[in-house]
C-alpha positions as a Python dict, from the first residue, in 0.01 Angstrom:
ca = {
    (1, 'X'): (0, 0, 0),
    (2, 'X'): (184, -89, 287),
    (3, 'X'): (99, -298, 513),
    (4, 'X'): (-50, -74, 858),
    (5, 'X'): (-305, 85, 541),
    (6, 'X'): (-450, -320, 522),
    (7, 'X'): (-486, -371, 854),
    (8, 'X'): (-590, 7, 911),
    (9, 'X'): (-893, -100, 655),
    (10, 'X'): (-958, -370, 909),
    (11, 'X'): (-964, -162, 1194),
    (12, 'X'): (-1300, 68, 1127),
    (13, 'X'): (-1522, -54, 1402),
    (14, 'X'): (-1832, -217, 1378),
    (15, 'X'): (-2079, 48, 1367),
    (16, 'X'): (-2437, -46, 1540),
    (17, 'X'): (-2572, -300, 1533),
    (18, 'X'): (-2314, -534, 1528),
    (19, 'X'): (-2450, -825, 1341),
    (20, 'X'): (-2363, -1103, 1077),
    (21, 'X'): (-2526, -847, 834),
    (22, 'X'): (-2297, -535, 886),
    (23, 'X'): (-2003, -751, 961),
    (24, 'X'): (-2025, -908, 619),
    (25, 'X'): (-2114, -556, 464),
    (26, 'X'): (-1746, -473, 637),
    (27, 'X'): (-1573, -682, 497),
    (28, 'X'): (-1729, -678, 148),
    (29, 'X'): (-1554, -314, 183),
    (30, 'X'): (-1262, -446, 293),
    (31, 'X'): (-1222, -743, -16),
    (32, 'X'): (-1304, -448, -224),
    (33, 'X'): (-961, -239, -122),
    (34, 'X'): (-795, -535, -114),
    (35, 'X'): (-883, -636, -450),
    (36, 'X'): (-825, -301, -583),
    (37, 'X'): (-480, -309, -476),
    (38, 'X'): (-447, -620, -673),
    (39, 'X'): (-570, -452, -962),
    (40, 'X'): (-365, -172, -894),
    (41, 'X'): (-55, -419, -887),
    (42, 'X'): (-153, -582, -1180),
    (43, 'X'): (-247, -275, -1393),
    (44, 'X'): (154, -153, -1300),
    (45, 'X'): (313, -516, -1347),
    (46, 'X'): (101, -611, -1687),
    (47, 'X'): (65, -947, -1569),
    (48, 'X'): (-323, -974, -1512),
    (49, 'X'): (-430, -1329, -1523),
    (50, 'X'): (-745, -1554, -1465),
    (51, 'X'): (-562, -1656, -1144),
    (52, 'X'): (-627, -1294, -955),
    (53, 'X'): (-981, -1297, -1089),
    (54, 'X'): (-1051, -1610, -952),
    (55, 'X'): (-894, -1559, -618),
    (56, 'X'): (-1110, -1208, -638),
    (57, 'X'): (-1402, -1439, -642),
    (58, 'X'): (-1304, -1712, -341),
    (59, 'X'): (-1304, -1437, -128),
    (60, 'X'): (-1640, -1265, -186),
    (61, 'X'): (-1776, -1656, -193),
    (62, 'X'): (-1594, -1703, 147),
    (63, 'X'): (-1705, -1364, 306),
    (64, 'X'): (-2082, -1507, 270),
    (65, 'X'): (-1994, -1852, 322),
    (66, 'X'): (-1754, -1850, 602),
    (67, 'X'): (-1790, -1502, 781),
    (68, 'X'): (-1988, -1626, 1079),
    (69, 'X'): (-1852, -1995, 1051),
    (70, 'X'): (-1719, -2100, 1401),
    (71, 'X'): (-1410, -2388, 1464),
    (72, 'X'): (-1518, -2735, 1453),
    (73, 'X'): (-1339, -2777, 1829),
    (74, 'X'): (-1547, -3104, 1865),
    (75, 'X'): (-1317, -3303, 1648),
    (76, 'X'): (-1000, -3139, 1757),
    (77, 'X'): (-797, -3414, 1928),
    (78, 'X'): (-462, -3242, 2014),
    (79, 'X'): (-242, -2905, 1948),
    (80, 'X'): (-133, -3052, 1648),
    (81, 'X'): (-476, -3049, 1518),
    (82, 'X'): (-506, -2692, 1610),
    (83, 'X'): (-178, -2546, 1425),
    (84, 'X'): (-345, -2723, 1097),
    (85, 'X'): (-639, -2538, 1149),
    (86, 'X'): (-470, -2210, 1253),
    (87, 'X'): (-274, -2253, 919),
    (88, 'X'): (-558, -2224, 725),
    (89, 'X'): (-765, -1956, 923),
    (90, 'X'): (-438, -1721, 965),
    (91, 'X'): (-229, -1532, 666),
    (92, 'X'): (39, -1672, 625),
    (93, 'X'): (281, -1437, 697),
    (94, 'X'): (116, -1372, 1036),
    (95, 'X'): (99, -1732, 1103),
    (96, 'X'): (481, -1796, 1011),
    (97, 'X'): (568, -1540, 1190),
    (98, 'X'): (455, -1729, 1552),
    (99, 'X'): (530, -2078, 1373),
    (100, 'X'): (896, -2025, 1259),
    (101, 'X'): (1285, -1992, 1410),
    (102, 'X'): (1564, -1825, 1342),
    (103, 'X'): (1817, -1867, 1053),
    (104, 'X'): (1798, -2283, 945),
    (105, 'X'): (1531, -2316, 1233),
    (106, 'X'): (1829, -2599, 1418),
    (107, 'X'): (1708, -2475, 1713),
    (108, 'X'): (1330, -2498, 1684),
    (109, 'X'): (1360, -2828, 1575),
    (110, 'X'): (1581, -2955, 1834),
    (111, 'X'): (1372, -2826, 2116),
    (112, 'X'): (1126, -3114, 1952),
    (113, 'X'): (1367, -3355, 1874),
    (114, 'X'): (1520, -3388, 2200),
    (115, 'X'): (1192, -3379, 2364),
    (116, 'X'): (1008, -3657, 2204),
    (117, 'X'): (1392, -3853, 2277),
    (118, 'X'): (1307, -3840, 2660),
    (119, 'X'): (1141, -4199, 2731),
    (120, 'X'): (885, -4164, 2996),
    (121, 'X'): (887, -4456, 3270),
    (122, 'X'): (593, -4637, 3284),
    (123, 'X'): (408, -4792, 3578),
    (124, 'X'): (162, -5011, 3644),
    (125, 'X'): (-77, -5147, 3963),
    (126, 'X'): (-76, -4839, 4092),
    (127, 'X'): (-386, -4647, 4267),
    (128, 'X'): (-390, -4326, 4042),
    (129, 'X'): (-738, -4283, 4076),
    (130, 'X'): (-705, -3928, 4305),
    (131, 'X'): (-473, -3736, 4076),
    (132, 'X'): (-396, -3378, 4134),
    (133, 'X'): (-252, -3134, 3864),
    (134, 'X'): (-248, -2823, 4134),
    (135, 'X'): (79, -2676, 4245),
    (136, 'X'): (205, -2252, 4253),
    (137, 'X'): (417, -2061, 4085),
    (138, 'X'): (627, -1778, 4215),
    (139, 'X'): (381, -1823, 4544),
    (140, 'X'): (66, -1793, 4280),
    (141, 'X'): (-156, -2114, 4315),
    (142, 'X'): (-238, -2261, 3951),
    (143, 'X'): (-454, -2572, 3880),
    (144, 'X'): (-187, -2701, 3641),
    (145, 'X'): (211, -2629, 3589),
    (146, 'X'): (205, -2421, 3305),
    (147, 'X'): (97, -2066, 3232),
    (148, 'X'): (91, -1910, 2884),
    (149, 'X'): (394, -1738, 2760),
    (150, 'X'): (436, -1388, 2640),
    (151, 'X'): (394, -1388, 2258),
    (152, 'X'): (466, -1071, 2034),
    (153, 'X'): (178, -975, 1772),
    (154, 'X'): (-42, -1173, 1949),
    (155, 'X'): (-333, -997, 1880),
    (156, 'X'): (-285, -1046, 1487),
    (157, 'X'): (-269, -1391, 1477),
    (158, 'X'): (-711, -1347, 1589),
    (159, 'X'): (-867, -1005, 1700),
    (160, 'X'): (-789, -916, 2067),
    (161, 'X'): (-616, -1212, 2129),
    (162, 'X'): (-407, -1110, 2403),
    (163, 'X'): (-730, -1018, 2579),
    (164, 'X'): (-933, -1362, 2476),
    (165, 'X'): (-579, -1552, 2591),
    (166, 'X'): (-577, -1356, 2942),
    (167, 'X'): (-944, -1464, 2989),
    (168, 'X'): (-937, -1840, 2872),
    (169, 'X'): (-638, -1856, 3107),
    (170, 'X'): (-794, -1684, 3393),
    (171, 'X'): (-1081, -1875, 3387),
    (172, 'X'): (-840, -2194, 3380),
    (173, 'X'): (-708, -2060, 3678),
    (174, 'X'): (-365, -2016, 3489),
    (175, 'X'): (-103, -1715, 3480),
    (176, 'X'): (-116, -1506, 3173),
    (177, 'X'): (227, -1351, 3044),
    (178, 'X'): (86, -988, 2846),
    (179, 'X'): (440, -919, 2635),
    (180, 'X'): (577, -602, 2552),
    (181, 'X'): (501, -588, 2195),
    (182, 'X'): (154, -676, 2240),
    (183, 'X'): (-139, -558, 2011),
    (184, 'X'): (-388, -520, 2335),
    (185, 'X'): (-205, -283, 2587),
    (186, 'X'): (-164, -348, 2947),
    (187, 'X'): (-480, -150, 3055),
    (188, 'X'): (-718, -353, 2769),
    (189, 'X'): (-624, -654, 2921),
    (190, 'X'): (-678, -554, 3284),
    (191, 'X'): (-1032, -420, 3200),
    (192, 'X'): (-1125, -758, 3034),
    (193, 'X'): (-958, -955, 3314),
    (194, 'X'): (-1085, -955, 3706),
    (195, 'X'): (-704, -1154, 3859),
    (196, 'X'): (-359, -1000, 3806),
    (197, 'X'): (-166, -1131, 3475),
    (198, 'X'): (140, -1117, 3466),
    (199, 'X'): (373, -876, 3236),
    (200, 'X'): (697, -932, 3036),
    (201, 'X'): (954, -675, 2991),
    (202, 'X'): (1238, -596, 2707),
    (203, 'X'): (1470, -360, 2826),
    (204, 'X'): (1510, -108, 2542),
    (205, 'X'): (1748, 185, 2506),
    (206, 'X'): (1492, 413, 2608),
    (207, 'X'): (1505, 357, 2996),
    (208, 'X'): (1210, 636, 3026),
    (209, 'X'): (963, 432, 2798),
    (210, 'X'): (1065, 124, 3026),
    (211, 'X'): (1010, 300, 3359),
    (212, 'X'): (661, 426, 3274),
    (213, 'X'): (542, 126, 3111),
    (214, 'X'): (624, -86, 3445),
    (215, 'X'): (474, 198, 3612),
    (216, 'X'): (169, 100, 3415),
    (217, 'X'): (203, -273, 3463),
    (218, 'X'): (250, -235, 3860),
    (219, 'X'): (-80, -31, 3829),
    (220, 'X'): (-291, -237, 3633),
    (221, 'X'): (-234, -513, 3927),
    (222, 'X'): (12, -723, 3745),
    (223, 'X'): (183, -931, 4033),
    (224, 'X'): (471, -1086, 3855),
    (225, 'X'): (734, -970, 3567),
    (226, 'X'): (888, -1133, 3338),
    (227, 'X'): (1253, -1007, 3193),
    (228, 'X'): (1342, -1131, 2878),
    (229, 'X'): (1706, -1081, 2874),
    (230, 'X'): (1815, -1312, 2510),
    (231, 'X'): (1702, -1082, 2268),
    (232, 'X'): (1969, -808, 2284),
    (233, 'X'): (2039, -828, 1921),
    (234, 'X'): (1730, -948, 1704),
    (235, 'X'): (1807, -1304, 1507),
    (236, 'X'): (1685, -1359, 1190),
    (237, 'X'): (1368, -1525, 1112),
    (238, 'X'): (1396, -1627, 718),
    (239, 'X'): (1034, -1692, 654),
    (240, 'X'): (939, -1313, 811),
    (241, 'X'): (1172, -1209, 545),
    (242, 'X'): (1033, -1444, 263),
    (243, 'X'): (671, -1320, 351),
    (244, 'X'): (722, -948, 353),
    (245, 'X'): (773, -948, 782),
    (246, 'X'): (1009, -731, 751),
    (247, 'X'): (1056, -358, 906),
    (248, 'X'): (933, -214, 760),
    (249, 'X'): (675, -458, 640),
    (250, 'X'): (645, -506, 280),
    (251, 'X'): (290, -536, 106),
    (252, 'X'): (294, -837, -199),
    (253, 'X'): (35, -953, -410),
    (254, 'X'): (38, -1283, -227),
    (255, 'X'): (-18, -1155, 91),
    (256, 'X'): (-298, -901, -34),
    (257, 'X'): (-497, -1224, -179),
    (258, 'X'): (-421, -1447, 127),
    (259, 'X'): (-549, -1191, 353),
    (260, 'X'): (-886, -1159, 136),
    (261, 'X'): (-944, -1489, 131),
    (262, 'X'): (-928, -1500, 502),
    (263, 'X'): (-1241, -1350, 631),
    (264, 'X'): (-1295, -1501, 957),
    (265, 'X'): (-988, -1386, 1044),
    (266, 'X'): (-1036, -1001, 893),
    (267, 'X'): (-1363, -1016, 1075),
    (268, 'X'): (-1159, -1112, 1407),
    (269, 'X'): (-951, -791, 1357),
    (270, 'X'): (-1246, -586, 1218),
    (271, 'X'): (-1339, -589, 1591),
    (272, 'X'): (-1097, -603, 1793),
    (273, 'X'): (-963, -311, 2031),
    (274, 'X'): (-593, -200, 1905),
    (275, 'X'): (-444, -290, 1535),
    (276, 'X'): (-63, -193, 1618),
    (277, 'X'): (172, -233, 1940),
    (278, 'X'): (-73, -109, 2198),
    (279, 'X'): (163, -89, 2503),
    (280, 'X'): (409, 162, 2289),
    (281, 'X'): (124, 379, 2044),
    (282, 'X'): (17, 687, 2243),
    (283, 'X'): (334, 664, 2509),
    (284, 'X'): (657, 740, 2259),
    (285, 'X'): (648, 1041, 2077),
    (286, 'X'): (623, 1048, 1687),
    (287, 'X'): (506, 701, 1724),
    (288, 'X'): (126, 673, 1556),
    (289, 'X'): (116, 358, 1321),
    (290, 'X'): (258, 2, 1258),
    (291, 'X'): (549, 84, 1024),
    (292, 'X'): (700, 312, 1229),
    (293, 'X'): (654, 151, 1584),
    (294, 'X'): (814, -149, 1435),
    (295, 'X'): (1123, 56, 1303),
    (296, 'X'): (1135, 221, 1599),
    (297, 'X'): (1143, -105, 1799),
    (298, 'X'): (1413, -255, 1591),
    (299, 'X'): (1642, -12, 1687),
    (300, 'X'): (1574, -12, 2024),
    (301, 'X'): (1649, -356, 2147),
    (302, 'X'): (1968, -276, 2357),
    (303, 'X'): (2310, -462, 2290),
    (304, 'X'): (2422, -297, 2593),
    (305, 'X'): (2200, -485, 2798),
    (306, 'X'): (2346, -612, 3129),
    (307, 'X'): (2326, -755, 3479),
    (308, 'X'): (2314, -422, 3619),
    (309, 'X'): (2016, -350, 3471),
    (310, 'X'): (1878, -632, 3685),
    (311, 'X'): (1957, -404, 3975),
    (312, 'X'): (1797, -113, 3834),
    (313, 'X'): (1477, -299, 3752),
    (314, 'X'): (1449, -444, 4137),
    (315, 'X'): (1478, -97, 4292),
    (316, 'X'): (1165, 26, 4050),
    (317, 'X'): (945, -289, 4046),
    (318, 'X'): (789, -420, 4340),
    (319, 'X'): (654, -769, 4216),
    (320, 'X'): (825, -1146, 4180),
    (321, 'X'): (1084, -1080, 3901),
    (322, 'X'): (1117, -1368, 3664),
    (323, 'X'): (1405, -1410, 3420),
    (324, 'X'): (1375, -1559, 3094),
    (325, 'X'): (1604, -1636, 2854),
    (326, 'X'): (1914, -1874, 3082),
    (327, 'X'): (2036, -2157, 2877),
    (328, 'X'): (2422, -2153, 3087),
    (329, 'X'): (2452, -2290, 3458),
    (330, 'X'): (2677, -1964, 3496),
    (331, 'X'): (2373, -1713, 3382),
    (332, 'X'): (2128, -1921, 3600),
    (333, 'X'): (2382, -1884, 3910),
    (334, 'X'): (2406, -1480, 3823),
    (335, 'X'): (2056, -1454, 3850),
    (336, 'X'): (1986, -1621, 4154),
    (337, 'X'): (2268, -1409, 4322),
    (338, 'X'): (2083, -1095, 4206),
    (339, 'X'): (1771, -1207, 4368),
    (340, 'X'): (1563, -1415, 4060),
    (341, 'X'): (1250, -1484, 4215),
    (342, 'X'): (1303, -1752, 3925),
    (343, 'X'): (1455, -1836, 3596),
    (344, 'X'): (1334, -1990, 3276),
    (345, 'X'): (1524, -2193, 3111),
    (346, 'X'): (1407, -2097, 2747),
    (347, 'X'): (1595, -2020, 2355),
    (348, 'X'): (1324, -1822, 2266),
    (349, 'X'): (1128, -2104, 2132),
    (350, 'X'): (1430, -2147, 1880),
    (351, 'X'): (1384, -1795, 1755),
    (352, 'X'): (1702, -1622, 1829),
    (353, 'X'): (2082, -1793, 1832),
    (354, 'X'): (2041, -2081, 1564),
    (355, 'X'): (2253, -2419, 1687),
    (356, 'X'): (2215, -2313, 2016),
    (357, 'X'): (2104, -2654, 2311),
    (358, 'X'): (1763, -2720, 2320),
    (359, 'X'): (1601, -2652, 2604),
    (360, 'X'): (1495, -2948, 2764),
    (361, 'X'): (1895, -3022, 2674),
    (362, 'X'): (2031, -2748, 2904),
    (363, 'X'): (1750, -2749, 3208),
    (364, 'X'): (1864, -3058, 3430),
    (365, 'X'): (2192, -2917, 3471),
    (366, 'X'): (2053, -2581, 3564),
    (367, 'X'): (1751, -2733, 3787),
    (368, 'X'): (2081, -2929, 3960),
    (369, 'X'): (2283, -2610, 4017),
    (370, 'X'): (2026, -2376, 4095),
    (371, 'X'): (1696, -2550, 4182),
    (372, 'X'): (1740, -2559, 4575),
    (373, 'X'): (1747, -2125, 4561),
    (374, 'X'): (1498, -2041, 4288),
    (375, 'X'): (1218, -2185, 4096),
    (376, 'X'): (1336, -2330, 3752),
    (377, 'X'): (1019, -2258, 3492),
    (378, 'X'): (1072, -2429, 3144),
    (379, 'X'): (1047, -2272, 2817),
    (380, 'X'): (1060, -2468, 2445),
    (381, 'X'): (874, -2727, 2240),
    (382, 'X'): (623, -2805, 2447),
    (383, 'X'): (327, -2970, 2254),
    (384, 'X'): (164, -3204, 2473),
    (385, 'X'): (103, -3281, 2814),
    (386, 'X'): (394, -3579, 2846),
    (387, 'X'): (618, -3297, 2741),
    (388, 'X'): (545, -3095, 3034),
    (389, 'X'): (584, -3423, 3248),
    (390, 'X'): (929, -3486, 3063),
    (391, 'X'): (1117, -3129, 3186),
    (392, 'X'): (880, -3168, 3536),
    (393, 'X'): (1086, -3497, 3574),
    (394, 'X'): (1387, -3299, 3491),
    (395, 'X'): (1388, -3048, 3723),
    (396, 'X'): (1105, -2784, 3608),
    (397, 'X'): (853, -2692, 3864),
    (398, 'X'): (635, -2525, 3628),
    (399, 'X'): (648, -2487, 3184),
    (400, 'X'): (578, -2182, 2995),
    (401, 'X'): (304, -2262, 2664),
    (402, 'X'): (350, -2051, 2394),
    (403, 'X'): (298, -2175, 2027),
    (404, 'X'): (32, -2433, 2152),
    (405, 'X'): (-193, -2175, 2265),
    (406, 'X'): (-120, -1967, 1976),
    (407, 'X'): (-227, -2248, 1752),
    (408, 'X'): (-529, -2260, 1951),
    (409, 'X'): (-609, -1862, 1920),
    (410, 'X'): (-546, -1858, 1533),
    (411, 'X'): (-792, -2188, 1506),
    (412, 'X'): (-1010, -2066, 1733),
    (413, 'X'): (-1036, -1730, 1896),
    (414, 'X'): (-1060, -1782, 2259),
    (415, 'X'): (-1254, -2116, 2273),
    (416, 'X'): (-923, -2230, 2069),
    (417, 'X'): (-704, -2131, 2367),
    (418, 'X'): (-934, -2295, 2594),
    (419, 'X'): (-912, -2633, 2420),
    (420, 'X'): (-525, -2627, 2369),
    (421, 'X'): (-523, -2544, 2743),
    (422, 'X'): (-825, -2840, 2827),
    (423, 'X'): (-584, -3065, 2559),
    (424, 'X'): (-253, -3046, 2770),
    (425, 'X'): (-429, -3037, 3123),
    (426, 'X'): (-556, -3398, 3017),
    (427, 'X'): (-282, -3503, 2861),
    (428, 'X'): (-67, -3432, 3164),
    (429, 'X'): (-313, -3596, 3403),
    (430, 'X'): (-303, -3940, 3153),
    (431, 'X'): (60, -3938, 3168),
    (432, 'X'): (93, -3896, 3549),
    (433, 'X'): (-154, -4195, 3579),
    (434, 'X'): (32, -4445, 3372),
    (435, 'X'): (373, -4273, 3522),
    (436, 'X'): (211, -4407, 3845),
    (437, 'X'): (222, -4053, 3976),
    (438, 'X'): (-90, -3886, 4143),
    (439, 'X'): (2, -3518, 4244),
    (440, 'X'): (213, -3299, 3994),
    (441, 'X'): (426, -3190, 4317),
    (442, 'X'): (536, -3561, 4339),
    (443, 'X'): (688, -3553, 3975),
    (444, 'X'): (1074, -3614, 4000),
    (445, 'X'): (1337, -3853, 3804),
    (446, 'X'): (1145, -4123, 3866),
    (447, 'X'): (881, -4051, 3566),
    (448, 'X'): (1200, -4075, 3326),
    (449, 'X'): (1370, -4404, 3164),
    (450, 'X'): (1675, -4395, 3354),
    (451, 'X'): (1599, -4136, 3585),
    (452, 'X'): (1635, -4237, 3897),
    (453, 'X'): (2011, -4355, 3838),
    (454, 'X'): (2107, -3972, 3787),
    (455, 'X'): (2125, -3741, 4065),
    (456, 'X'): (1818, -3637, 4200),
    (457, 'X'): (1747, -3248, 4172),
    (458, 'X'): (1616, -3044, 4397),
    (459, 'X'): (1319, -2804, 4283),
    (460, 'X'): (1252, -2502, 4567),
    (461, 'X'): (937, -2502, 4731),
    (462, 'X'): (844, -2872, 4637),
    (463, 'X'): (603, -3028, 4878),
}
């Protein structure tokens, strides 16, 4: 049974009324086929054991027990908290899919590393009693300087979670970044949303499929995009591989039990609107499940990719273009000569060239070369609101959140994103307060142990 078949099982909608009752009636069915593809693999491999019975067991207990079970957000204190709940609510090979990096993972744990390195500057006697977190990005005003990242597969990690993400963050008055291999298309999110999100692009070999869906993005109201331009060639993620992530996806025993024992989660994806990559199903031909989307997407990602296709994109979008992906002063300059409306300075969260700088490593030479012509955004590691304060102090003008809300959305559904949101918005405003800093648009070198003694940078549209 492959994979698309389990979460197919999950994807039978709730038939009326939708209560606790036929919601736990739903997934009794679905433990059933799940556990009788255990028994199937068992009855092939001769190796039946107490152990599957048992598991068998933990998840009819939990579908009764846990199915309408909500997350304890009360005692969560930070976004750590949250990706220890989201590893228990989540399968694992969907949660290790969002939580893991490329190859030895160097790169994902640098971006922490040389974060938590950067010694903030404290100050005292200071009247931080009016503090303001507002500033815009791109010319959008935002109550705080971060807005949530584009994440692939979002909508696996809880039901609809692109569409609960674009609402927490709307309601946080935050920019939303819908990505191209999303599980809720462009036009679910816009009909659950009431303000423009924005959309992220990769530019595939198919040039059609990327015409239409910007087409689509420009008409759903999305006001910014977002061009990914560092995942020409996909890197290697070894714990996808180890857990069956693979294209196309392989179905294990493990995986089968882990999923039944997850109910809230199968619940979450019982309901929710779209089970495989909503922006591509119904718009390329052939195209009708989760296996072959996915194979089809592998091949697609273009090594040919190139500036000129930056040219080609401005002529057919008419929104702020954002690119993502610039690690080198050189790329950064590039950009901003081919009229970046802004640049993030990002490694894909440590997800594609292992050993490559950390992010917060490579921004203040970039926010020094290129920060008086474009908006610098920052992309990598960020857990807590001193980290955003760290790459605001080093040039950023705004951060890009992606695993911390994630962590938030797997422990919580959308009240999760809210709180990792709520969690870094007060974090930030403690830090400016003992940084002796009152408005985030005041943030500069000076918040930084040694700061001040560098050259200053200059970010655009600072006031």
């Amino acid at each position: 049974m492959p994979w698309p078949d389990l979460i197919g099982l999950a994807g039978r909608p709730l038939k009326p009324p939708h209560n606790t009752v036929n919601a736990v009636k739903l997934l009794q069915k679905l433990s059933v086929s799940l556990l009788g593809a255990v028994n199937n693999y068992v009855a092939a491999n001769r190796t039946k054991t107490s152990y599957f019975v048992v598991g068998g067991r933990y998840a009819t207990r939990c579908i009764h027990s846990r199915a309408s079970r909500t997350a304890p957000m009360k005692t969560i204190a930070c976004i750590e908290d949250l990706r220890a709940l989201a590893r228990r609510k989540v399968p694992k090979a969907f949660f290790e899919y969002a939580d893991s990096g490329s190859y030895n993972e160097e790169t994902l744990r640098a971006n922490r590393a040389d974060l938590e390195n950067i010694k903030l500057r404290q100050r005292v006697m200071v009247d931080v009693s009016d503090r303001n977190l507002a500033t815009s990005i791109v010319g959008q005003k935002v109550s705080a300087p971060f807005a949530l990242a584009p994440i692939g597969l979002c909508g696996l990690q809880y039901g609809d979670g692109e569409i609960l993400s674009a609402q927490a963050a709307e309601e946080a008055d935050i920019p939303f970044i819908l990505s191209t291999m999303s599980i809720n298309s462009i036009e679910h999110v816009a009909e659950a949303t009431t303000r423009p999100f924005w959309f992220q692009l990769y530019v595939i070999r198919d040039r059609g499929f990327s015409k239409d869906v910007l087409a689509r993005a420009a008409k759903a109201g999305c006001n910014a995009l977002v061009l990914t331009v560092d995942l020409q060639v996909l890197g290697q993620r070894h714990r996808d591989l180890r857990n069956g992530m693979t294209v196309p996806p392989q179905i294990r025993l493990k995986n089968i039990i882990d999923i039944a024992t997850k109910p809230g989660w199968a619940l979450s994806i019982l309901r929710g609107k779209s089970k495989t990559f909503g922006n591509l199903a119904g718009h390329v031909k052939g195209m009708d499940d989760v296996t072959s989307l996915a194979q089809w997407t592998n091949s697609q990602f273009d090594p040919a990719l190139n500036w000129k296709d930056v040219d080609w994109i401005k002529k057919i979008w008419p929104g702020k273009l954002i690119i993502k992906g610039v690690l080198d002063v050189e790329d950064a300059k590039t950009a901003v000569k081919l009229g970046a409306d802004a640049i993030v300075v990002s490694n894909h969260g440590g997800r594609q060239l292992d050993g490559a700088p950390s992010s917060i490593s490579a921004l203040p030479a970039i926010a020094q070369a290129v920060g008086s012509d474009t908006e610098v955004l920052f992309d990598g590691g960020i857990r807590t609101g001193a980290d955003m304060l760290r790459a605001l102090g080093l040039g950023a003008r705004a951060c890009l959140i992606g695993r911390a809300y994630v962590y938030g959305l797997g422990a919580g559904g959308k009240n999760g994103v809210a709180k990792a949101i709520d969690i870094l918005k007060k974090e930030l405003s403690v830090a400016m307060a003992l940084t002796g800093t009152t408005r985030v648009t005041d943030i500069g070198p000076q918040v930084i142990v040694g700061g001040e003694a560098k050259k200053k940078s200059v970010r655009k549209g600072t006031s």
